[in-house]
N, CA, C and O atoms as CSV, one atom per row, in Angstrom:
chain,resi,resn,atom,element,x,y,z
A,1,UNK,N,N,120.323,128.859,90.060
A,1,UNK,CA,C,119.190,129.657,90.478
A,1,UNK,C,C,118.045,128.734,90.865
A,1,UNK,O,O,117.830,127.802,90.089
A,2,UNK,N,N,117.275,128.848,91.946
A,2,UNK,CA,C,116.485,128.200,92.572
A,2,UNK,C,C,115.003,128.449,92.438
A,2,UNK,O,O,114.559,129.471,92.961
A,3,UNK,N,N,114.155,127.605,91.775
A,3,UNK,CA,C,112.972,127.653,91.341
A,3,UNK,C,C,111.951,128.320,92.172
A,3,UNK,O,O,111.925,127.903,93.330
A,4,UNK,N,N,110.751,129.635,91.759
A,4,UNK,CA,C,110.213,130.097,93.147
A,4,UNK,C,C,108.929,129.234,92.986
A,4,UNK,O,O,108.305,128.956,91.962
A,5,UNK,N,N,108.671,128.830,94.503
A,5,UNK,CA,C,107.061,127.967,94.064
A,5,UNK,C,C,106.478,129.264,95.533
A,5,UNK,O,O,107.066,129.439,96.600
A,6,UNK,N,N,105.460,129.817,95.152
A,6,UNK,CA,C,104.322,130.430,95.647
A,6,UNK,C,C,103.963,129.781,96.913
A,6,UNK,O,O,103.848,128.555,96.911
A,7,UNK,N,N,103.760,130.479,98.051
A,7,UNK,CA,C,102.858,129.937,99.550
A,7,UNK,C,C,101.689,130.039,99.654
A,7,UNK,O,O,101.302,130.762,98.736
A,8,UNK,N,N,100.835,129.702,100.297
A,8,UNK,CA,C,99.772,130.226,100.174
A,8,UNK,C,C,99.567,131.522,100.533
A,8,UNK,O,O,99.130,132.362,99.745
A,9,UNK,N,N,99.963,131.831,102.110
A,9,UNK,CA,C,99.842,133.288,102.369
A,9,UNK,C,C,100.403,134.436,101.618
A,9,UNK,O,O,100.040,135.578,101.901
A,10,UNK,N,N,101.147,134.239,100.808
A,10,UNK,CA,C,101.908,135.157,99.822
A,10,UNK,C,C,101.092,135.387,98.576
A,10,UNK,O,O,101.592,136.189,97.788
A,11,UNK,N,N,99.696,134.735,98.166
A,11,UNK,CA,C,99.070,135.040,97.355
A,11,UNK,C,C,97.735,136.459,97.136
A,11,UNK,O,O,96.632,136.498,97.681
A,12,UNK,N,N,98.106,137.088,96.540
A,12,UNK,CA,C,96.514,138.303,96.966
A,12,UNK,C,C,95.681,138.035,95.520
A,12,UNK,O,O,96.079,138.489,94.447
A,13,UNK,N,N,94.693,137.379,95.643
A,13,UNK,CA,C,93.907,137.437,94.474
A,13,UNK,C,C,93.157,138.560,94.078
A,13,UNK,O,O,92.680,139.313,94.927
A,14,UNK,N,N,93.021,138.727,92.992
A,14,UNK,CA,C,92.314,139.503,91.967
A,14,UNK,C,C,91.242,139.274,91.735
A,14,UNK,O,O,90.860,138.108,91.836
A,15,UNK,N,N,90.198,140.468,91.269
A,15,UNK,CA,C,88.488,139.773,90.894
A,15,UNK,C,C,88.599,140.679,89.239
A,15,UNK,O,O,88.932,141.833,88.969
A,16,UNK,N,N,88.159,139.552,88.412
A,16,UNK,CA,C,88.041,139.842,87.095
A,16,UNK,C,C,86.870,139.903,86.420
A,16,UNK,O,O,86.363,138.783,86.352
A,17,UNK,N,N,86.181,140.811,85.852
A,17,UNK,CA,C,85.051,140.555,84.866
A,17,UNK,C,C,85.138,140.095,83.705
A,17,UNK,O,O,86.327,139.887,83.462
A,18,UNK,N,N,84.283,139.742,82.590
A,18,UNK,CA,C,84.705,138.572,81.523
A,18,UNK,C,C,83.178,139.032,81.005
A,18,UNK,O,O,82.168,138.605,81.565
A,19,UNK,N,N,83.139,139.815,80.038
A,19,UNK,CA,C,82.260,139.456,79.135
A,19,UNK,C,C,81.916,138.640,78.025
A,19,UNK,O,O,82.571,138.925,77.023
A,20,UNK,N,N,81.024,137.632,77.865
A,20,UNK,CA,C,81.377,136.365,76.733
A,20,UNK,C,C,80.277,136.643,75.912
A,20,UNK,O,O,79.927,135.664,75.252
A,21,UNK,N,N,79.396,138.007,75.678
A,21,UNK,CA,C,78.770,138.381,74.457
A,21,UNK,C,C,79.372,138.134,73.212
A,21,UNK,O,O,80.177,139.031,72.960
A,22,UNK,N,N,79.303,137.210,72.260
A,22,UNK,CA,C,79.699,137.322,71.174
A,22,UNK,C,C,80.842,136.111,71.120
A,22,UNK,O,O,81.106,135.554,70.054
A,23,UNK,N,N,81.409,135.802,72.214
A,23,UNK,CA,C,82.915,134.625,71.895
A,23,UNK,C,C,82.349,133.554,72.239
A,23,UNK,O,O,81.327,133.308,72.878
A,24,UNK,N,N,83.260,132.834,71.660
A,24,UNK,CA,C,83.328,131.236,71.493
A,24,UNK,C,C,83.389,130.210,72.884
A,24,UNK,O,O,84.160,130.538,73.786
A,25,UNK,N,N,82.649,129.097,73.016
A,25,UNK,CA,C,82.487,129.086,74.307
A,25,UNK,C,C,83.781,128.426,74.720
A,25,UNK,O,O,84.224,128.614,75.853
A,26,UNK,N,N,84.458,127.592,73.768
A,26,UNK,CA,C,85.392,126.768,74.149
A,26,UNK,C,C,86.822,127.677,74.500
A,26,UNK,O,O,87.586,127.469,75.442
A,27,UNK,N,N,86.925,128.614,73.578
A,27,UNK,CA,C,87.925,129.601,73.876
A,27,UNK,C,C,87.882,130.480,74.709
A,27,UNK,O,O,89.064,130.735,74.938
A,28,UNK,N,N,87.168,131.214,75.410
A,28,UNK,CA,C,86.484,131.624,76.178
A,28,UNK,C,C,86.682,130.617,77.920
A,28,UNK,O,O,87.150,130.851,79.035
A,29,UNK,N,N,86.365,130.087,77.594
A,29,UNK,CA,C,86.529,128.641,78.952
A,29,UNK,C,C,87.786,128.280,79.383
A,29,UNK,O,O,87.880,127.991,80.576
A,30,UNK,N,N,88.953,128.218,78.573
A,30,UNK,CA,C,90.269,128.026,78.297
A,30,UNK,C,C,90.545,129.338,79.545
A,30,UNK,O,O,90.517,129.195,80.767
A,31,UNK,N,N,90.858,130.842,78.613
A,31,UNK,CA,C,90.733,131.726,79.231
A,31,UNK,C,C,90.491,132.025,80.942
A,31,UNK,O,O,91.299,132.656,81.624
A,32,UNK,N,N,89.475,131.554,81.355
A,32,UNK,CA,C,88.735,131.323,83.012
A,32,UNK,C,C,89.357,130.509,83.251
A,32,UNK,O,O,89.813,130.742,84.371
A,33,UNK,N,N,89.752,129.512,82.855
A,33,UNK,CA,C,90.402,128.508,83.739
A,33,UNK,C,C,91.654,128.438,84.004
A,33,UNK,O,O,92.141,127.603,84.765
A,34,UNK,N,N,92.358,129.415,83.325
A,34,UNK,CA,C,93.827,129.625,83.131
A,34,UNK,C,C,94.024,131.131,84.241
A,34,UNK,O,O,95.140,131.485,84.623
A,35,UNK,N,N,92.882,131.786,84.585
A,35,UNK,CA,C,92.751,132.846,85.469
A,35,UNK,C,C,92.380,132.020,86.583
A,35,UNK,O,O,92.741,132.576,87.620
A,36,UNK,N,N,91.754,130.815,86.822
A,36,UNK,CA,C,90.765,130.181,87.846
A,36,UNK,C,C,92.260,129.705,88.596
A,36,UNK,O,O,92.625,130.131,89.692
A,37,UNK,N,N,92.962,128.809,87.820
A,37,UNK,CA,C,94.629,128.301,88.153
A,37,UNK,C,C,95.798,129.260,88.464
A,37,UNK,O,O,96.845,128.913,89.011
A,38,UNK,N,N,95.495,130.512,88.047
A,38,UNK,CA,C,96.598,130.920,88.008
A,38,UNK,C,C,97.871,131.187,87.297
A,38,UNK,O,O,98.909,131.739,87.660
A,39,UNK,N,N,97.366,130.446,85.781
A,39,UNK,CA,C,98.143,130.355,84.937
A,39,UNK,C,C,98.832,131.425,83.787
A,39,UNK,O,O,99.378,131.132,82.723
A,40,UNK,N,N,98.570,132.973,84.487
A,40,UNK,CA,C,98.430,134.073,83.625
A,40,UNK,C,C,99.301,134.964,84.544
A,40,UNK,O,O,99.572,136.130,84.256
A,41,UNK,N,N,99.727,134.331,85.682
A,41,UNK,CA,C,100.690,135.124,86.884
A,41,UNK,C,C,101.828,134.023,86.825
A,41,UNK,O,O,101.771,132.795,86.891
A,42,UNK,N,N,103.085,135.080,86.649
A,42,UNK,CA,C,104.399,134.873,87.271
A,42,UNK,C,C,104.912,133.743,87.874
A,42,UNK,O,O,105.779,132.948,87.512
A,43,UNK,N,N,104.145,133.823,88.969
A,43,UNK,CA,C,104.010,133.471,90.637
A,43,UNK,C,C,103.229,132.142,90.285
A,43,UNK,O,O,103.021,131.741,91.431
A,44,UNK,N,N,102.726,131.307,89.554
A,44,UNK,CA,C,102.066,130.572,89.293
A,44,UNK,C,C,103.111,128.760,89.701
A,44,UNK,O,O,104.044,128.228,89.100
A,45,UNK,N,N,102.355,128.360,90.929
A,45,UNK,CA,C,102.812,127.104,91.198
A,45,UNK,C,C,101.298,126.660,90.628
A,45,UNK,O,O,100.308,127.323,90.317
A,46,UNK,N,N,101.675,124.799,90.641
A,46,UNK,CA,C,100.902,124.358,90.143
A,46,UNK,C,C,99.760,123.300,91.661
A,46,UNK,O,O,98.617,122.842,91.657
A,47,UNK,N,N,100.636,123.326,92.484
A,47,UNK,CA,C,99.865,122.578,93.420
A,47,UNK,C,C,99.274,123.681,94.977
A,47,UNK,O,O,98.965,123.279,96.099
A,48,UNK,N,N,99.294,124.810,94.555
A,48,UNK,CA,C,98.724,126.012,94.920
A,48,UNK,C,C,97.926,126.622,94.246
A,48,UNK,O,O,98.046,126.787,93.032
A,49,UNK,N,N,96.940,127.070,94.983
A,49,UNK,CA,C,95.918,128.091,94.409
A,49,UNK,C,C,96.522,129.472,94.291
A,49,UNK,O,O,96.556,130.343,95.160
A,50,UNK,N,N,96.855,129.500,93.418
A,50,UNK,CA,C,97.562,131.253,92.908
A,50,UNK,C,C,96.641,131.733,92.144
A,50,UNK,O,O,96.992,132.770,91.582
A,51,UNK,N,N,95.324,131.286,91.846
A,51,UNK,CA,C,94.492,131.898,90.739
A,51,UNK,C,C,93.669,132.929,91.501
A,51,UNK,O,O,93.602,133.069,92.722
A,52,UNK,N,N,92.965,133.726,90.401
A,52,UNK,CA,C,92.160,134.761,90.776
A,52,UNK,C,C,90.840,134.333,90.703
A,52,UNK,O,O,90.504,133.237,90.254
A,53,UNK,N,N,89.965,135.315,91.207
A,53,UNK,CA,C,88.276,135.363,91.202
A,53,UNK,C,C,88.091,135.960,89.576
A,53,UNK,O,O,88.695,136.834,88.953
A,54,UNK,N,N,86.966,135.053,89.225
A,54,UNK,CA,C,86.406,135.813,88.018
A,54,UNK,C,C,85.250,136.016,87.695
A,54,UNK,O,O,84.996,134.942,87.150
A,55,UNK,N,N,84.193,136.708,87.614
A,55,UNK,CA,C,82.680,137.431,87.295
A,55,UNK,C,C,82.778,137.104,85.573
A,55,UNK,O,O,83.574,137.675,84.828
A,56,UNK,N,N,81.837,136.115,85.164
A,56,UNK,CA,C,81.540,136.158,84.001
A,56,UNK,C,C,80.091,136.816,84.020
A,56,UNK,O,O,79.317,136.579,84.947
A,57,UNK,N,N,79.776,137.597,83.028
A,57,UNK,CA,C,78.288,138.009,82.750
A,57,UNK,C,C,77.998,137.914,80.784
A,57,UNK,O,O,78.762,137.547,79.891
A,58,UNK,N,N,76.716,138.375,80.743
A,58,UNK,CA,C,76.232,137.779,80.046
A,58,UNK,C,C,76.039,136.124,79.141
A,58,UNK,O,O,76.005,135.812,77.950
A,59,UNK,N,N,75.982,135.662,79.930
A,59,UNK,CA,C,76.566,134.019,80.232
A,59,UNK,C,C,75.425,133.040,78.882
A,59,UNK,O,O,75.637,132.052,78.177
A,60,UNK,N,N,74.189,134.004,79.074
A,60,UNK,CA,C,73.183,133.709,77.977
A,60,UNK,C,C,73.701,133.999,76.505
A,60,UNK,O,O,73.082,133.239,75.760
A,61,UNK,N,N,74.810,134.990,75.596
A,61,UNK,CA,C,75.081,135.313,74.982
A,61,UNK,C,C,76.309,134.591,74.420
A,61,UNK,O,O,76.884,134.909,73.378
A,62,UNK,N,N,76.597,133.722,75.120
A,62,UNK,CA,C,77.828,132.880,74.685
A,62,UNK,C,C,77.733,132.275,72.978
A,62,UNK,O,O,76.637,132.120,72.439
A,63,UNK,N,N,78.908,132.007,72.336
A,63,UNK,CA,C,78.339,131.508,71.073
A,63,UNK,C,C,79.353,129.953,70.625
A,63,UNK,O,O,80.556,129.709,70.534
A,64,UNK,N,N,78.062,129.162,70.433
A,64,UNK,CA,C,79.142,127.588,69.981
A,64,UNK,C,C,79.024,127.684,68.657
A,64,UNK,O,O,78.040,128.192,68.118
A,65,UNK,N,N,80.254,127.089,67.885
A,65,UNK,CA,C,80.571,127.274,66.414
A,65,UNK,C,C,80.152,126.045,65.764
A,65,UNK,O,O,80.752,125.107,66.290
A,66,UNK,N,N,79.336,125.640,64.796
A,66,UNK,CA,C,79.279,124.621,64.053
A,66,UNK,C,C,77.504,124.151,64.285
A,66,UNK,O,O,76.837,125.031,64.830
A,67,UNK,N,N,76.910,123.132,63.988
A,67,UNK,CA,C,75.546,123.118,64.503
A,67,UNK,C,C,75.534,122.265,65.676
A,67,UNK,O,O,74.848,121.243,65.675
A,68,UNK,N,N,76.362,122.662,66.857
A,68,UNK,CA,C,76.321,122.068,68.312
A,68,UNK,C,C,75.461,122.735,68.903
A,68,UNK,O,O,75.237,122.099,69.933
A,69,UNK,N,N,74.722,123.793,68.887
A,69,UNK,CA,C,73.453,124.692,68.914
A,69,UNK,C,C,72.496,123.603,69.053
A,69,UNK,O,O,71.869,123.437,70.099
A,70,UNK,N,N,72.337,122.698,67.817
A,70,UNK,CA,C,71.262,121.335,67.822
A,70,UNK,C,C,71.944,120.063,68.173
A,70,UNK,O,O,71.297,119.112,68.612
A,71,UNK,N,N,73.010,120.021,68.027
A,71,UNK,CA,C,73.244,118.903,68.053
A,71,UNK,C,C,74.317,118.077,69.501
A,71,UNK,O,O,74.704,116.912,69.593
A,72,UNK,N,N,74.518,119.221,70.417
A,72,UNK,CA,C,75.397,119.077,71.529
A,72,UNK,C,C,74.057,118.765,72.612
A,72,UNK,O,O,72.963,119.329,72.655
A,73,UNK,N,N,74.470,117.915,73.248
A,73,UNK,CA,C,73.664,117.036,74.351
A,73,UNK,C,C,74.748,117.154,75.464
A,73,UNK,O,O,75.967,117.145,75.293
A,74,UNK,N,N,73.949,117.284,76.840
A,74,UNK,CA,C,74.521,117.078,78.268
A,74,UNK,C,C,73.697,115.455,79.057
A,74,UNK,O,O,72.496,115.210,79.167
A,75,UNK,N,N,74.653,114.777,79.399
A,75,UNK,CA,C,73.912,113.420,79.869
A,75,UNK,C,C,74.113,113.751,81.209
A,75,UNK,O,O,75.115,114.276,81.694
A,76,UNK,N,N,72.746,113.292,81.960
A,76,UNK,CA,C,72.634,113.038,83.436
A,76,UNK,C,C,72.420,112.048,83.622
A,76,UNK,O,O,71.372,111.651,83.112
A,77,UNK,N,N,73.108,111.193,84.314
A,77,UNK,CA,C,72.368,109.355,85.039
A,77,UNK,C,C,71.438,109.599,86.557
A,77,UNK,O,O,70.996,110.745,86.643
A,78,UNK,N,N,71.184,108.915,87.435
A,78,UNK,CA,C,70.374,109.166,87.990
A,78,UNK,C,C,71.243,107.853,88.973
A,78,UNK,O,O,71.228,107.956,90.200
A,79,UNK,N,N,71.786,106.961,88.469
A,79,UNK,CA,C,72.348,105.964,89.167
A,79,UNK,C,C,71.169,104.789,88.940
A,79,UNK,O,O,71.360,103.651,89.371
A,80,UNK,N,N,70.223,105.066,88.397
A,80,UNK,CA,C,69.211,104.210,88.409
A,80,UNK,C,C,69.181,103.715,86.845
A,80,UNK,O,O,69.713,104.275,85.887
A,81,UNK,N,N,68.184,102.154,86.860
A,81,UNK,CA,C,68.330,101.572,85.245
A,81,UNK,C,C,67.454,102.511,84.393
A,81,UNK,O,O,66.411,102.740,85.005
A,82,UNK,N,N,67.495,103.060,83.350
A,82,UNK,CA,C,66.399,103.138,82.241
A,82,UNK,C,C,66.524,105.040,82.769
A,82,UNK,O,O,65.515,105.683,82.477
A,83,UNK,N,N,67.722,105.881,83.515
A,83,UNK,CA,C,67.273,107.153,83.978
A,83,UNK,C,C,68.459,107.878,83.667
A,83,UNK,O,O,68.916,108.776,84.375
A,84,UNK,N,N,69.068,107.375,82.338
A,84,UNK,CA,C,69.913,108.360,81.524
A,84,UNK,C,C,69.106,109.361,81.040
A,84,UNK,O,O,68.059,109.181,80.418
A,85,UNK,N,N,69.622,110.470,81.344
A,85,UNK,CA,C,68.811,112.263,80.339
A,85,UNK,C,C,69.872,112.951,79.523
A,85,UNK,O,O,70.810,113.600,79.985
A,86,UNK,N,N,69.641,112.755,78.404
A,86,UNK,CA,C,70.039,113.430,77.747
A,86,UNK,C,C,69.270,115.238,77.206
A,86,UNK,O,O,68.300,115.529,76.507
A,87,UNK,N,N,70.310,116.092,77.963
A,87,UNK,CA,C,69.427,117.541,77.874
A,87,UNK,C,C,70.407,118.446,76.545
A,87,UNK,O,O,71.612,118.255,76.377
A,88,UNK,N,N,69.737,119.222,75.887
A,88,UNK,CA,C,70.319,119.639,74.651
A,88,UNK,C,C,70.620,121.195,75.374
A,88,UNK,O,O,70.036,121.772,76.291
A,89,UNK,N,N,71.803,121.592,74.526
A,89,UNK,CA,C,72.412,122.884,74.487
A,89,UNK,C,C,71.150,124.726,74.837
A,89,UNK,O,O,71.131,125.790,75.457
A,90,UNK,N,N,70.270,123.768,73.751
A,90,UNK,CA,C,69.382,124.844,73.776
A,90,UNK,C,C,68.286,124.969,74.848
A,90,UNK,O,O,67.608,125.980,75.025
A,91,UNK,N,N,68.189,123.779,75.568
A,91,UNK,CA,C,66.971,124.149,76.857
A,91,UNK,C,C,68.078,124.952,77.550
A,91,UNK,O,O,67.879,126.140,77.807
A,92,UNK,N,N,69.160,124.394,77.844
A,92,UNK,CA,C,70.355,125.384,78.974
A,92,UNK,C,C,69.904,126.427,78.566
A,92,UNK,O,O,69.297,127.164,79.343
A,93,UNK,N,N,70.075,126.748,77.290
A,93,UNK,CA,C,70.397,128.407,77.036
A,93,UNK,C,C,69.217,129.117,77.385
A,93,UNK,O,O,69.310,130.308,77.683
A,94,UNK,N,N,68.138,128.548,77.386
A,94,UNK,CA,C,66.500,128.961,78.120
A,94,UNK,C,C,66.999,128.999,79.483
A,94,UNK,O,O,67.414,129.990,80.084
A,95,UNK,N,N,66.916,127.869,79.877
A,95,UNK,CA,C,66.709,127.500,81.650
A,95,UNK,C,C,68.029,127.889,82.710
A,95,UNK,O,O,67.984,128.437,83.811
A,96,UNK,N,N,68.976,127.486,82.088
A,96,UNK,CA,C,70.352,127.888,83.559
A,96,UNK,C,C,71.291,128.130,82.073
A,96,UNK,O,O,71.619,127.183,81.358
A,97,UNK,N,N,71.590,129.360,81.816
A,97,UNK,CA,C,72.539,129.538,81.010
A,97,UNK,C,C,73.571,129.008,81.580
A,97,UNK,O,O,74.183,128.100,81.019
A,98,UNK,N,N,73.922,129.468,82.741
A,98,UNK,CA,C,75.124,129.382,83.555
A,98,UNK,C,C,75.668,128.124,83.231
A,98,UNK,O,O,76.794,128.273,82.758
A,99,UNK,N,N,75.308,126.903,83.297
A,99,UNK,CA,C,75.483,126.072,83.427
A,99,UNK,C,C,76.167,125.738,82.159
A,99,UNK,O,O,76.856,124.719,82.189
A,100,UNK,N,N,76.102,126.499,80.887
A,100,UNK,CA,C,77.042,125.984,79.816
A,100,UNK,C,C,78.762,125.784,79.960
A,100,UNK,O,O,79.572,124.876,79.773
A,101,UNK,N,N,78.787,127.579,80.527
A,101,UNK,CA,C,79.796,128.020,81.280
A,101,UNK,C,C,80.284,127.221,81.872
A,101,UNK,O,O,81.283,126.695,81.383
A,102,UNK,N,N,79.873,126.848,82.975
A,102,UNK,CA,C,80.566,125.982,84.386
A,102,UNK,C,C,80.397,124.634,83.465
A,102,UNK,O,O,81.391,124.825,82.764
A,103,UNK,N,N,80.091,123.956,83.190
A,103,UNK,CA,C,80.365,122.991,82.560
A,103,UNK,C,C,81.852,122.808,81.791
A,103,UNK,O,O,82.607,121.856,81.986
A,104,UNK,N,N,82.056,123.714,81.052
A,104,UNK,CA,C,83.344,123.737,80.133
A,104,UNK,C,C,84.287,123.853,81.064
A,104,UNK,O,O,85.235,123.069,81.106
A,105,UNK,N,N,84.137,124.817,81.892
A,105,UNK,CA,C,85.482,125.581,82.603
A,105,UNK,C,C,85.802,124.537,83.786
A,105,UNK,O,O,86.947,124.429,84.223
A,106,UNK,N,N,84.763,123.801,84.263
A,106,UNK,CA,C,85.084,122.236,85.082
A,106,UNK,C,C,85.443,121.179,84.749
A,106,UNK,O,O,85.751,120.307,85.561
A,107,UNK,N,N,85.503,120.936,82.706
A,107,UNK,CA,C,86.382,120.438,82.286
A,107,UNK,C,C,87.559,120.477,82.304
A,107,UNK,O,O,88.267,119.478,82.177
A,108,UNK,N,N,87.942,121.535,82.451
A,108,UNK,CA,C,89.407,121.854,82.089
A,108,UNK,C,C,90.105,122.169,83.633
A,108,UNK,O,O,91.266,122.569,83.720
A,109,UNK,N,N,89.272,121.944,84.786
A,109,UNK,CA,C,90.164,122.137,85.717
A,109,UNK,C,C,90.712,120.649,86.792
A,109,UNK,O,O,90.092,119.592,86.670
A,110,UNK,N,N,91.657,120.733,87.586
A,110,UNK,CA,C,91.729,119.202,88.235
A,110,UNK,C,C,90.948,118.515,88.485
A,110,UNK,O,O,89.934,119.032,88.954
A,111,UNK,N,N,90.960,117.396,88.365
A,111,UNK,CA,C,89.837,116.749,88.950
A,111,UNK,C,C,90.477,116.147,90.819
A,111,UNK,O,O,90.952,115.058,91.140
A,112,UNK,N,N,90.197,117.436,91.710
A,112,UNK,CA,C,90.861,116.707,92.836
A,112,UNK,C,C,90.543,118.260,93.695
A,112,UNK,O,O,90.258,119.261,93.037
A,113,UNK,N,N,90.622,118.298,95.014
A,113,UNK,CA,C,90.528,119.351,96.242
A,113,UNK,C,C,90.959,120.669,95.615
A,113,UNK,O,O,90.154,121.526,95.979
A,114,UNK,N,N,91.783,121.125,94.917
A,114,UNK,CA,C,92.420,121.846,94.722
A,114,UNK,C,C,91.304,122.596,93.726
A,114,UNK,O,O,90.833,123.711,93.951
A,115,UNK,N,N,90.944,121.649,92.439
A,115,UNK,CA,C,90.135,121.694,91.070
A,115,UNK,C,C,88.907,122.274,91.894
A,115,UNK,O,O,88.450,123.246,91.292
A,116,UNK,N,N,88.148,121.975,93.193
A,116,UNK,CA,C,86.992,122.199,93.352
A,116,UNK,C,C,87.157,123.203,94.343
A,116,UNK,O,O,86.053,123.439,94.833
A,117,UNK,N,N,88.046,123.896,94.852
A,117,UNK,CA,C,88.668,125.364,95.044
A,117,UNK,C,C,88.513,126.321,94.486
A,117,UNK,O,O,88.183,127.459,94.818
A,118,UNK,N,N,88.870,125.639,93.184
A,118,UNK,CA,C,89.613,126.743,92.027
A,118,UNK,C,C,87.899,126.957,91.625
A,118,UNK,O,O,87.698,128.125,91.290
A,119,UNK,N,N,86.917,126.286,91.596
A,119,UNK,CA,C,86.072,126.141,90.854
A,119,UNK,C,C,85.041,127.305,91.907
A,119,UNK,O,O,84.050,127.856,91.426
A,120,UNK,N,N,85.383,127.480,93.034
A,120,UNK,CA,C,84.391,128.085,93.968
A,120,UNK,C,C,84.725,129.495,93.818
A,120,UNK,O,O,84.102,130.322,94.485
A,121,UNK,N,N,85.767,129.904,92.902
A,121,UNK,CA,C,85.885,130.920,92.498
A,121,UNK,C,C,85.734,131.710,91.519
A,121,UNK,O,O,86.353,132.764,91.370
A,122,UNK,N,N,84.743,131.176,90.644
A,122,UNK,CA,C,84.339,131.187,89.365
A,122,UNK,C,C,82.809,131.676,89.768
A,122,UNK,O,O,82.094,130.877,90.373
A,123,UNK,N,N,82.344,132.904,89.452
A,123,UNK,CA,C,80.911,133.205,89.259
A,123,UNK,C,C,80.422,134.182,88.240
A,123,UNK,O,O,80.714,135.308,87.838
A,124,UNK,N,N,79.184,132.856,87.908
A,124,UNK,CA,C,78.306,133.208,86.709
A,124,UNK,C,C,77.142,133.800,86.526
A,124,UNK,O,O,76.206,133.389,87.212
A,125,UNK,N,N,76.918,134.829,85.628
A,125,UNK,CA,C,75.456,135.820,85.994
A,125,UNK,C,C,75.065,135.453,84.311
A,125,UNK,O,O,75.927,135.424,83.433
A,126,UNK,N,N,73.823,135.225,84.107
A,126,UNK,CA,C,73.339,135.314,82.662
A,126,UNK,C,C,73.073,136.436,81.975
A,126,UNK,O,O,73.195,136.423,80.750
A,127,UNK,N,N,72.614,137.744,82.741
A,127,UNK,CA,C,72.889,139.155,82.387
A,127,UNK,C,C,73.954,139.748,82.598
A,127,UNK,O,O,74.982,139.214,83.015
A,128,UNK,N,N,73.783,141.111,82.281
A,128,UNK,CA,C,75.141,142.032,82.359
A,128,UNK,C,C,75.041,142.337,83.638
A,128,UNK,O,O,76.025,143.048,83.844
A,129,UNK,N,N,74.380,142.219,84.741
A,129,UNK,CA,C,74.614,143.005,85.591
A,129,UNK,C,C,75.330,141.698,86.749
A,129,UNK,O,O,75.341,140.520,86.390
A,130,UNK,N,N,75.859,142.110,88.056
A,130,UNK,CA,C,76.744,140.958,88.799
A,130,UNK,C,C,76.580,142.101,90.067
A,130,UNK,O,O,76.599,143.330,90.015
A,131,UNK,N,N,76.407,141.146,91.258
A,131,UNK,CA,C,76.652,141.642,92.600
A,131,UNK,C,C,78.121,142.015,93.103
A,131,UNK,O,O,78.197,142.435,94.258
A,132,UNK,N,N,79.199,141.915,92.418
A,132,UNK,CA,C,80.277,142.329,93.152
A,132,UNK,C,C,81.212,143.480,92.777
A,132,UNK,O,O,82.425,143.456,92.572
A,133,UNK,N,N,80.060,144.821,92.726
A,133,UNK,CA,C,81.049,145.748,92.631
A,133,UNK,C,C,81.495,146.076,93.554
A,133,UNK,O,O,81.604,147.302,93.528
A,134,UNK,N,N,81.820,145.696,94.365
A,134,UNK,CA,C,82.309,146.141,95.615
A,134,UNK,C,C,82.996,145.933,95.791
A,134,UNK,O,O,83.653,146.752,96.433
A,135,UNK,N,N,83.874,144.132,95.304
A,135,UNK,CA,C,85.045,143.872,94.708
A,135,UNK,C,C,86.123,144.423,93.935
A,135,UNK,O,O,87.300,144.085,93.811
A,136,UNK,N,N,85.334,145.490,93.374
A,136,UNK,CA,C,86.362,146.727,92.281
A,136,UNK,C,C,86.625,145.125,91.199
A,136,UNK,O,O,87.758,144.769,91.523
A,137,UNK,N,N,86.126,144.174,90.213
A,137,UNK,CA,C,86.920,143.687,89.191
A,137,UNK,C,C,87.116,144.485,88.435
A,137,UNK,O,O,86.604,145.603,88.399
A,138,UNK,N,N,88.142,143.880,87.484
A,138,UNK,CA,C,88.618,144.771,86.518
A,138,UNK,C,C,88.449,144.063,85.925
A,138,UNK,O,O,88.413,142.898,86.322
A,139,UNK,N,N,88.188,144.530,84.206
A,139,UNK,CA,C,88.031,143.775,82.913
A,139,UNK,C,C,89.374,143.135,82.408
A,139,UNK,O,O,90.491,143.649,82.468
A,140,UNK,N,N,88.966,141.654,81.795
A,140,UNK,CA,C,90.067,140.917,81.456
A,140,UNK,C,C,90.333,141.121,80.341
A,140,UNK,O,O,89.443,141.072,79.491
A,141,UNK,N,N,91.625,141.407,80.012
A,141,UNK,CA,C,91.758,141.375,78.406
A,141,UNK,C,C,92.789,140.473,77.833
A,141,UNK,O,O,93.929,140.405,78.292
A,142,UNK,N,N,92.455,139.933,77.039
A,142,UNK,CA,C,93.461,138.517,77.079
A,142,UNK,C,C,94.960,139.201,76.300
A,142,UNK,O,O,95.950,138.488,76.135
């Protein structure tokens, strides 16, 4: 029996909503990125985009376990001497929630053309509300 690998034109993606009120960010991230790949369909090749669209909201409500609340740092360089930034968990959660989100879930995806595909299909709202009902998503349930 002969292995099926997925075409591109043979793929119809899906749009998913994802509420992360209350869950864990790391588990939670896993989740999206395994929908972002494709890894939750059948049909799932690995050097094809078989993944779906996904709408995360409430993106501000996310929850990290342990005291990474204080103690988790994001470093920016600048390319320049003396212009390392180190920014903490909790200005994000003020200023670009989003950005906790996309951070994790760009861990875990390729690092290569494909990874930054997969990644343009990933959108984040810090409230409950999201521009794409028009999309019809449907809620994910793991």
């Amino acid at each position: 029996m002969k292995s099926y690998l997925a075409k591109q034109g043979e793929i119809e993606p899906k749009w998913y909503v994802i509420d992360v009120e209350g869950q864990v960010l790391g588990r939670v991230a896993v989740q999206i990125a395994n929908i972002l790949r494709g890894r939750h369909r059948p049909t799932y090749t690995p050097h094809i985009d078989t993944g779906d669209f996904v709408v995360v909201v409430n993106a501000e409500k996310v929850v990290v376990t342990g005291r990474k609340e204080d103690q988790k740092k994001y470093m920016f360089y600048s390319g320049y001497f003396g212009n390392e930034k180190y920014i903490g968990i909790k200005d994000f959660r003020k200023r670009r929630p989003e950005f906790i989100i996309e951070h994790a879930v760009k861990g875990m995806l390729p690092r290569n053309r494909l990874g930054r595909a997969q990644l343009k299909k990933l959108k984040i709202y810090a409230g409950p509300e999201h521009p794409h009902a028009s999309q019809n998503p449907e809620p994910y349930s793991a």
